[in-house]
N, C-alpha and C positions, 0 to 999 in steps of 0.2 A: 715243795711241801711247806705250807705256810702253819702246821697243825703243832699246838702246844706240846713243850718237853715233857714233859711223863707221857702225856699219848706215845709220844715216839718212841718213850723208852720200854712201852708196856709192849709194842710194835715188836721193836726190835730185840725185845727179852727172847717174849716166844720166839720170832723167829730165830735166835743164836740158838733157843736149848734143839729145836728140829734140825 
């Protein structure tokens, strides 16, 4: 996954609160 830190973290937000 070569995709900018905030992308990731907006990624991996939603997917923590699911």
């Amino acid at each position: 996954m070569a995709s900018p830190p905030h992308v990731d973290d907006s990624l991996i937000d939603m997917m923590a609160l699911i």
